[in-house]
C-alpha positions as CSV (number, residue, x, y, z in Angstrom):
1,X,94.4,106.2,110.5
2,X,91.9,107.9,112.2
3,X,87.9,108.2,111.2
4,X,85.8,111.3,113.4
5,X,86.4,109.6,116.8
6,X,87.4,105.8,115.9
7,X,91.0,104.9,115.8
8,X,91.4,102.2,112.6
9,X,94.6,100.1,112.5
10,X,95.1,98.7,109.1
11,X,97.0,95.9,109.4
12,X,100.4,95.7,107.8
13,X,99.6,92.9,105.9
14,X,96.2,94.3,104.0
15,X,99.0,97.3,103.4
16,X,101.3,95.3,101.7
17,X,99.1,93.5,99.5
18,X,97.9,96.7,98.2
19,X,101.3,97.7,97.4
20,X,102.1,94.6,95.8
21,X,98.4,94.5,93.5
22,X,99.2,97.8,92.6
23,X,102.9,96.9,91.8
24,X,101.5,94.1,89.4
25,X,98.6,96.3,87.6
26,X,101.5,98.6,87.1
27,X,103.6,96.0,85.6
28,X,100.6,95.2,83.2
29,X,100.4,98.6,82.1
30,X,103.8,99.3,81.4
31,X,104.0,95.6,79.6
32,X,101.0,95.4,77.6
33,X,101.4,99.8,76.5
34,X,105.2,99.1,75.7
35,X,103.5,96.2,73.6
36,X,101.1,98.2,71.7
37,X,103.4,101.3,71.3
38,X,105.5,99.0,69.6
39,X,103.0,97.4,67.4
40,X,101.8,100.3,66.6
41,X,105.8,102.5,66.3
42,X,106.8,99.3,63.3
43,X,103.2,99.5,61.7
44,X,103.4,103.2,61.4
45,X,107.2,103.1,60.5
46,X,107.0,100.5,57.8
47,X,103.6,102.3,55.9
48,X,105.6,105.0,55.7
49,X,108.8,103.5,53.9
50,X,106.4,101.9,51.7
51,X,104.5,105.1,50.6
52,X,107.5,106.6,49.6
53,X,108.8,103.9,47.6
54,X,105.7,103.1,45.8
55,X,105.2,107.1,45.4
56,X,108.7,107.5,43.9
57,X,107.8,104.7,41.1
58,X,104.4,106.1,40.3
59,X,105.7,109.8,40.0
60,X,108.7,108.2,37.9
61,X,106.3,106.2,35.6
62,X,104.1,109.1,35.2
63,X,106.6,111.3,34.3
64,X,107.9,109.1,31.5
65,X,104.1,109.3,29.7
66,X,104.2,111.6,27.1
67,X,101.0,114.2,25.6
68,X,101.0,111.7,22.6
69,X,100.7,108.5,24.0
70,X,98.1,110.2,26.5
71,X,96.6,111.2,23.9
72,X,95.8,108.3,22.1
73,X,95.2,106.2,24.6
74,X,92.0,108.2,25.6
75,X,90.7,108.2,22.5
76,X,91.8,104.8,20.5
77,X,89.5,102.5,21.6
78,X,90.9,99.5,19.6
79,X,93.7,99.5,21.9
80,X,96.5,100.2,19.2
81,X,100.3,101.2,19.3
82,X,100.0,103.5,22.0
83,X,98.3,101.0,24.6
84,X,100.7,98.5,24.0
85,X,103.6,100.6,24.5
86,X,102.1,102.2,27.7
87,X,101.6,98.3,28.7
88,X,105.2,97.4,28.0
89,X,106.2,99.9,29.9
90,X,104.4,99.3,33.2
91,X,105.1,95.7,32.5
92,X,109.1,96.6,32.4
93,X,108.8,98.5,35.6
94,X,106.8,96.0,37.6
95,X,109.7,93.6,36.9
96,X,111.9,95.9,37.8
97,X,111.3,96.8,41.3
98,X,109.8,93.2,41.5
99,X,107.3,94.0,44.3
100,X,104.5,95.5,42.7
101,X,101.2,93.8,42.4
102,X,99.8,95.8,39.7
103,X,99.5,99.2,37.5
104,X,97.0,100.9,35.8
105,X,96.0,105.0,34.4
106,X,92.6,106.3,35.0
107,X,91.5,109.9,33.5
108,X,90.3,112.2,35.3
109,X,86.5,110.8,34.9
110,X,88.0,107.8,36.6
111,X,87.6,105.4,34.0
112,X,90.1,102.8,33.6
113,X,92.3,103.1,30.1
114,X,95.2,100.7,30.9
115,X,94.9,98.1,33.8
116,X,97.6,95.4,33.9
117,X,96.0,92.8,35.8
118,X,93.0,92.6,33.3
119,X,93.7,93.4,29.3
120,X,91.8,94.9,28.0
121,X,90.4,96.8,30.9
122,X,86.7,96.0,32.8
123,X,84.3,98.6,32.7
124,X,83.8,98.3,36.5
125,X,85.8,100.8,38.7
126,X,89.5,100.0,39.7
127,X,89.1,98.7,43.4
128,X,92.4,100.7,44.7
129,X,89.6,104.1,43.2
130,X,87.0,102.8,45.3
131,X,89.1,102.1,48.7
132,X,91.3,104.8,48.2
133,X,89.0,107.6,47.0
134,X,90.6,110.8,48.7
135,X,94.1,110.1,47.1
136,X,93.2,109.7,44.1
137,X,91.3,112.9,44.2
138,X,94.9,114.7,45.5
139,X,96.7,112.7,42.1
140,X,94.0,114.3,40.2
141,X,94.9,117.9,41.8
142,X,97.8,117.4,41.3
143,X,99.7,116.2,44.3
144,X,101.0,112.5,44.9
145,X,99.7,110.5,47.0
146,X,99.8,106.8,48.7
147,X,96.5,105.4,50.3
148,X,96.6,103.7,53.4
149,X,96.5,100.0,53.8
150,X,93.4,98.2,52.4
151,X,92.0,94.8,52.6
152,X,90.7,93.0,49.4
153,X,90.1,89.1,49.3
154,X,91.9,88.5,52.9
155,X,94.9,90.3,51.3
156,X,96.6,93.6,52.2
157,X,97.1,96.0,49.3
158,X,98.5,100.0,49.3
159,X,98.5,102.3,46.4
160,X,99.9,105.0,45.5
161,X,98.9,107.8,42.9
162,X,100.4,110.3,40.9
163,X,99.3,113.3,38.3
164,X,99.9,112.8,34.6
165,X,100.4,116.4,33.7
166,X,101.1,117.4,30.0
167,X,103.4,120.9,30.0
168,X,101.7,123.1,33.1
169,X,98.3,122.4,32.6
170,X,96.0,120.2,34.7
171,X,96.4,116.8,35.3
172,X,94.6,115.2,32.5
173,X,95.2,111.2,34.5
174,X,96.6,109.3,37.4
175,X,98.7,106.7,37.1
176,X,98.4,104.4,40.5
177,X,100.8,101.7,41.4
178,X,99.7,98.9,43.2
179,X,101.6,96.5,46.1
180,X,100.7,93.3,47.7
181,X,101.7,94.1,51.5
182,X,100.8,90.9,52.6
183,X,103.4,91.9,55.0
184,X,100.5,93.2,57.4
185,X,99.0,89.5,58.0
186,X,101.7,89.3,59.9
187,X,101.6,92.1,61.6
188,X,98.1,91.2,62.6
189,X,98.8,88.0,63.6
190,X,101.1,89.8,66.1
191,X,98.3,92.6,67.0
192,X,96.1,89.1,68.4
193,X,98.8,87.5,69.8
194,X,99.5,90.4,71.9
195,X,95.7,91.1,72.6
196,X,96.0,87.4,73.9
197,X,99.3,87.8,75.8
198,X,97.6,90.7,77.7
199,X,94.7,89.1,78.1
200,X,96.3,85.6,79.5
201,X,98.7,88.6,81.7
202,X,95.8,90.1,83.3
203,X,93.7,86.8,84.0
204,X,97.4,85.5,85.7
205,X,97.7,88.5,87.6
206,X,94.1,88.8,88.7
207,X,94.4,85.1,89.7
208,X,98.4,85.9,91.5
209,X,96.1,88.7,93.4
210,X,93.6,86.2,94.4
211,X,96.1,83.9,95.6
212,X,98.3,86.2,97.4
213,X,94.9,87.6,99.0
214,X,94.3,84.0,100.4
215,X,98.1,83.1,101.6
216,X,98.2,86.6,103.7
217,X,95.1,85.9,105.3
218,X,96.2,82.6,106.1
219,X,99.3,83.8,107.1
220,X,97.6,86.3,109.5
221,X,95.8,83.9,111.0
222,X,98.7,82.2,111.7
223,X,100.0,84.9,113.1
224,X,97.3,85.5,114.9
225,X,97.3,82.1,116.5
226,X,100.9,82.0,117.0
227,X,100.8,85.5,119.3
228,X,97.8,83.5,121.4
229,X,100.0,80.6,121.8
230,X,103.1,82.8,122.5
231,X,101.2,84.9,125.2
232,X,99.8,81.6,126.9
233,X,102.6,80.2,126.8
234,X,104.0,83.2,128.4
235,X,101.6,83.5,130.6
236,X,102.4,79.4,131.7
237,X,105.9,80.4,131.9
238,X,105.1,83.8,133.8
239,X,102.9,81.6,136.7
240,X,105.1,79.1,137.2
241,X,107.7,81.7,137.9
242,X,105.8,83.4,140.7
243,X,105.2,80.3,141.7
244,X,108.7,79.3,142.1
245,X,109.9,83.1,143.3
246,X,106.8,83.2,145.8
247,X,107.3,79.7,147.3
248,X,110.8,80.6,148.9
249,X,109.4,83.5,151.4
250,X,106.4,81.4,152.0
251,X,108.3,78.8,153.1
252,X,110.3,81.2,155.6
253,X,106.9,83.0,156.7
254,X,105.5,79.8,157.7
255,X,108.7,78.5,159.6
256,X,109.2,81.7,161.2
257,X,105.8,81.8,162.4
258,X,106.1,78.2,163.8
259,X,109.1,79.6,165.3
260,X,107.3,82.7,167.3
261,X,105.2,80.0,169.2
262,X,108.3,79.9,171.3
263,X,110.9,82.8,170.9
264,X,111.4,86.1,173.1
265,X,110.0,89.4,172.2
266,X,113.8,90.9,171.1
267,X,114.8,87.8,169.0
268,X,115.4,88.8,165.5
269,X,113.2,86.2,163.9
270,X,110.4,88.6,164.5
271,X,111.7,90.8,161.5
272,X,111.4,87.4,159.5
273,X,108.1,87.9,157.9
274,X,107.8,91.8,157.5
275,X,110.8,91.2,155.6
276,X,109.5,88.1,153.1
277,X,106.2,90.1,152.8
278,X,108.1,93.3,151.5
279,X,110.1,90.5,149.3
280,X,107.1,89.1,148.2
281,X,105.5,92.7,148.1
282,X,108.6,93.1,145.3
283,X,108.2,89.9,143.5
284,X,104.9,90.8,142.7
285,X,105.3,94.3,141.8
286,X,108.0,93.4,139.4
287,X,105.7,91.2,137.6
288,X,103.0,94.0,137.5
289,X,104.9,96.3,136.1
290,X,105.8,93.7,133.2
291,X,102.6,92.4,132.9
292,X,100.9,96.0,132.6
293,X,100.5,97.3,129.2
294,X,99.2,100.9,130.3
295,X,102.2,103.4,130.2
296,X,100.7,105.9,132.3
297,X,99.3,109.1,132.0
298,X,100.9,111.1,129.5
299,X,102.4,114.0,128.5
300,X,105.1,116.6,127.7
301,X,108.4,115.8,129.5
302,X,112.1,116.5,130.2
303,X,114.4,113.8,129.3
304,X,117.0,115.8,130.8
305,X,115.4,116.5,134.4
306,X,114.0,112.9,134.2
307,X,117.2,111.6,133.8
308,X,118.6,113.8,136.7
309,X,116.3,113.2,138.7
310,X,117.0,109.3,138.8
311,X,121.1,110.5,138.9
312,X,120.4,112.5,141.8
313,X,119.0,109.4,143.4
314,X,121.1,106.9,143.1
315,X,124.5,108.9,143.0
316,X,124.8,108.6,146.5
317,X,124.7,104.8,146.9
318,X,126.8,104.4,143.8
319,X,129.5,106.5,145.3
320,X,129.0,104.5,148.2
321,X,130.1,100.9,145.6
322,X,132.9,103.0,144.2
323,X,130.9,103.8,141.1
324,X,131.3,107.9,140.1
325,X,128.7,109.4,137.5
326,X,129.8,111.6,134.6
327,X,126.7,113.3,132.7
328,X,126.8,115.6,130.0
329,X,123.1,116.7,128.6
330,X,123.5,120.3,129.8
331,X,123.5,120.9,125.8
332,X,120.6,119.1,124.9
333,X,117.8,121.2,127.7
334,X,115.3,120.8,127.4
335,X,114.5,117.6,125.5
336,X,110.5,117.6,125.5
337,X,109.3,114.5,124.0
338,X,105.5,113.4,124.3
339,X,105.0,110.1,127.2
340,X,105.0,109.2,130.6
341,X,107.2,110.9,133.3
342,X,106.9,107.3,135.3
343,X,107.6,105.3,132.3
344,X,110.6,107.4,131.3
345,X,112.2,107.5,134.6
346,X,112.0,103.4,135.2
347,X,114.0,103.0,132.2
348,X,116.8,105.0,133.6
349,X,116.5,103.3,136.7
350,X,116.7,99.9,135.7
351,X,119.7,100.5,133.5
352,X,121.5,102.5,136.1
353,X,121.1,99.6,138.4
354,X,121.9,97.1,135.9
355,X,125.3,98.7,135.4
356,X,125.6,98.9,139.2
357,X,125.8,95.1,138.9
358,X,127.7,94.7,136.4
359,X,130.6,96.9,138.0
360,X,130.5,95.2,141.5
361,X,134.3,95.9,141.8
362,X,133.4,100.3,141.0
363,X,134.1,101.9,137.9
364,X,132.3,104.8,135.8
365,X,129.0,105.2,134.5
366,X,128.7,107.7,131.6
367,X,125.3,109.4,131.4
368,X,124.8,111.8,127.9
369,X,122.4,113.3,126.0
370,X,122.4,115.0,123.1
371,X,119.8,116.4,120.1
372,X,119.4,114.8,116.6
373,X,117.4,116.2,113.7
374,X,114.3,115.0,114.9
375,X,114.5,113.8,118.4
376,X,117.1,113.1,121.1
377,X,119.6,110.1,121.6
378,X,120.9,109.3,125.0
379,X,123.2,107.0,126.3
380,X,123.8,105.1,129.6
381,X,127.7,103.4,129.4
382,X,129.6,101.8,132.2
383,X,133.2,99.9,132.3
384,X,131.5,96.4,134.1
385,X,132.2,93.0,132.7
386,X,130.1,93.3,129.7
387,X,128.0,90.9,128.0
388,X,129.3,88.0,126.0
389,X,128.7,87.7,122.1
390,X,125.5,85.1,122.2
391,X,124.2,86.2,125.3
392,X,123.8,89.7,123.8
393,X,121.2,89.1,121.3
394,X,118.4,87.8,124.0
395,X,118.9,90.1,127.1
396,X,115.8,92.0,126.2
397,X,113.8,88.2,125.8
398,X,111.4,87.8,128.6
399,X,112.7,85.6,131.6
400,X,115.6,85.4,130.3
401,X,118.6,86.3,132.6
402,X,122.2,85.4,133.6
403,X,121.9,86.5,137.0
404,X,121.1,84.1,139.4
405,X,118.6,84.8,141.2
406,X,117.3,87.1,138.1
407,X,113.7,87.2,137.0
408,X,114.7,88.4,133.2
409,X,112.0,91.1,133.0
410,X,114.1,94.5,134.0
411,X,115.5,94.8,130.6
412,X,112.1,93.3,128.9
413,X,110.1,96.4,130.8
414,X,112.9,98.7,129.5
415,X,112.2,98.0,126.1
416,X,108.4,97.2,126.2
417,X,108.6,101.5,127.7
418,X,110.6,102.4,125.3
419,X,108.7,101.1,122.1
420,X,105.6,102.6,123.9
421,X,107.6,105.8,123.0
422,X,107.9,105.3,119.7
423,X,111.7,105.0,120.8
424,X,114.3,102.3,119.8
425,X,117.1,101.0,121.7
426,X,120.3,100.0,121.1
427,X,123.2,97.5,122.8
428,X,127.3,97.4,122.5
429,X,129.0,95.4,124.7
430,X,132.7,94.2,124.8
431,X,133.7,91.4,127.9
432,X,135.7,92.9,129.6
433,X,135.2,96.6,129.0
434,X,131.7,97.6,129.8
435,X,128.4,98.1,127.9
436,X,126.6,100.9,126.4
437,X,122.5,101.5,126.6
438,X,121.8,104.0,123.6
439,X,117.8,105.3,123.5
440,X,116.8,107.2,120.7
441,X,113.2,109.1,121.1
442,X,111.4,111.4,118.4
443,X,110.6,114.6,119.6
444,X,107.1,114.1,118.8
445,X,107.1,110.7,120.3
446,X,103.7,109.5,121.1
447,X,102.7,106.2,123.4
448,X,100.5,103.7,121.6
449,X,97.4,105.1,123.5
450,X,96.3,108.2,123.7
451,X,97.0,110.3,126.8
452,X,94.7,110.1,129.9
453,X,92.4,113.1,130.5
């Protein structure tokens, strides 16, 4: 990411704990919202089926009250035939449906003229008239209605009302029926224990986050400290090396030179030491060119004439070890990719010359490249010996090397380049019947570093 002029490199690390705090407050929300929809789906669903029913045995109850009764029930305030019949009959239908709590007919001044929890009816207000006020006004328009869940006492009641209408006039009562939904405790025992369960949710996740925080930056500084240890240890590994590689021509420099004290001008022992310095001179360039981690300057380039350019090269002293070239990347001209022209070109070197060696007896040595959707593959097979099964997964491990003589750090350059390139390589190798280098680079392949000026 870059901010104005500074580069900033978020680490993969703080990159994946985002994704994975952001996973887990995802997983909350889905969780605790599928929760509540639910809650909230069975609440809704079950009021429902229980307005209708208790709707239904109001408007059925009303319906069987005739003008008569009506009639003189309003105005017999000794509570005669008529009340006790209207009684009995609420009574009957109570024990009918055997869930209703209570029943009771108000006029249409809303006073109370049968109630059957309370005989003979209290003066004070019905409590359903005074939590349910707006559907009893619709009974009283004439339309039935069910009020929504109440709470008296610490219990949970619902009512519902309906018009007691005398031919087509206006209703001159309501007769409400009354049920116990004591049902709803338990629903609001569930409405806290899933307030609780996301509660107890978050505080685990916020507390997973903080945990997760501390183990990846422990685990970066672990990292951390392992790639010191790594690179001193390469570094040990790299010196003692040079050590080792540099000591042999030293040895011949100094006994060649004790040597001169005595010989004639046109003895060959003179060539001695030009020849261990220009060793020496390689030893140490080869160990440079590892060690350096700038790619160069940078800039477009041809895969194509880099790669003929290093054919070109070589071809002749390959014909000479019996070795002939085939290429085919006339198709793929020109391959422009973003890097460095040096960088590039040692690539192809090393791996031409690495399958030099490995076909000391001649052979062929396919070179091919060809466009993908986004970038360019090429390839680099010969018909040598091949590399054995567990040798093949360490040949690009620095030092390592089954030549003798072999520093192990041609094919760790080669791929150091390439990943420099944003490029990845690839290895297949059967004993016996060669090995094949494939390089893939994006077309807009960029070094790690931006290029020189």
């Amino acid at each position: 990411m870059r901010i104005g002029a500074l580069r900033v490199r978020i680490p993969h690390h703080a990159i994946q704990l985002g994704w994975t705090i952001l996973f887990l407050i995802l997983v909350l929300v889905v969780l605790n919202a599928a929760g509540w929809l639910y809650y909230r789906s069975f609440r809704a669903s079950w009021e429902r089926e229980l307005s209708r029913s208790l709707t239904a045995v109001a408007v059925t109850a009303a319906s069987r009250i005739t003008d008569d009764e009506l009639d003189n029930l309003a105005g017999n305030r000794e509570f005669g035939y008529a009340y006790s019949t209207l009684r009995h009959q609420l009574q009957g239908t109570r024990q009918t449906t055997g869930w209703l709590k209570n029943a009771f007919i108000s006029d249409r001044d809303r006073r109370t003229l049968l109630d059957l929890a309370s005989d003979p009816p209290l003066p004070a207000a019905e409590p359903a008239l005074t939590f349910a006020p707006e559907a009893a006004s619709q009974a009283l328009a004439g339309r039935p209605s069910a009020s929504p869940i109440y709470r008296e006492g610490g219990i949970y009641y619902k009512t519902a009302f309906a018009p007691v209408k005398v031919d087509q006039g206006p209703p001159r009562a309501v007769l409400a029926v009354e049920a116990d939904a004591s049902f709803f405790t338990g629903l609001e025992h569930l409405r806290r224990d899933l307030s609780i369960v996301a509660f107890l949710s978050t505080l685990a996740a916020l507390l997973l986050g903080v945990f997760y925080a501390r183990a990846t930056r422990d685990l970066m500084g672990a990292e951390e400290r392992a790639r010191r240890n790594e690179t001193l240890a390469s570094m040990g590994q790299l010196a003692a090396t040079m050590a080792h590689e540099i000591r042999n021509p030293l040895a011949i420099v100094r006994a060649t030179a004790e040597r001169l004290r005595t010989a004639p001008p046109d003895d060959e022992i003179w060539q001695y030491i030009p020849d261990e310095v220009e060793r020496l001179n390689g030893i140490l360039t080869t160990y440079l060119d590892f060690a350096r981690s700038d790619p160069g300057r940078q800039g477009p380039l041809d895969l194509v004439e880099s790669l003929e350019r290093v054919r070109l090269l070589c071809e002749p002293h390959l014909a000479k070890e019996g070795i002939r070239i085939e290429s085919d990347y006339a198709g793929a001209a020109p391959a422009i990719i973003h890097g460095s022209t040096a960088g590039i070109r040692q690539v192809f070197l090393n791996l031409i010359l690495n399958a030099e060696e490995a076909m000391p007896r001649g052979g062929r040595l396919r070179l091919s490249l060809r466009r993908r959707e986004r970038g360019f593959v090429c390839e680099i097979a010969d018909t040598g010996e091949g590399i054995p099964r567990e040798r093949l997964g360490r040949i690009f491990d620095v030092f390592y090397s089954s030549k003798e003589g072999g520093s192990g750090l041609g094919l760790a350059v080669v791929n150091r380049i390439v990943r420099e390139h944003r490029g990845r390589i690839e290895v297949q190798s059967e004993p016996g019947r060669g090995t094949l280098f494939r390089l893939t680079f994006p077309s807009s392949a960029k070094g790690r570093r931006e290029p020189s000026s």
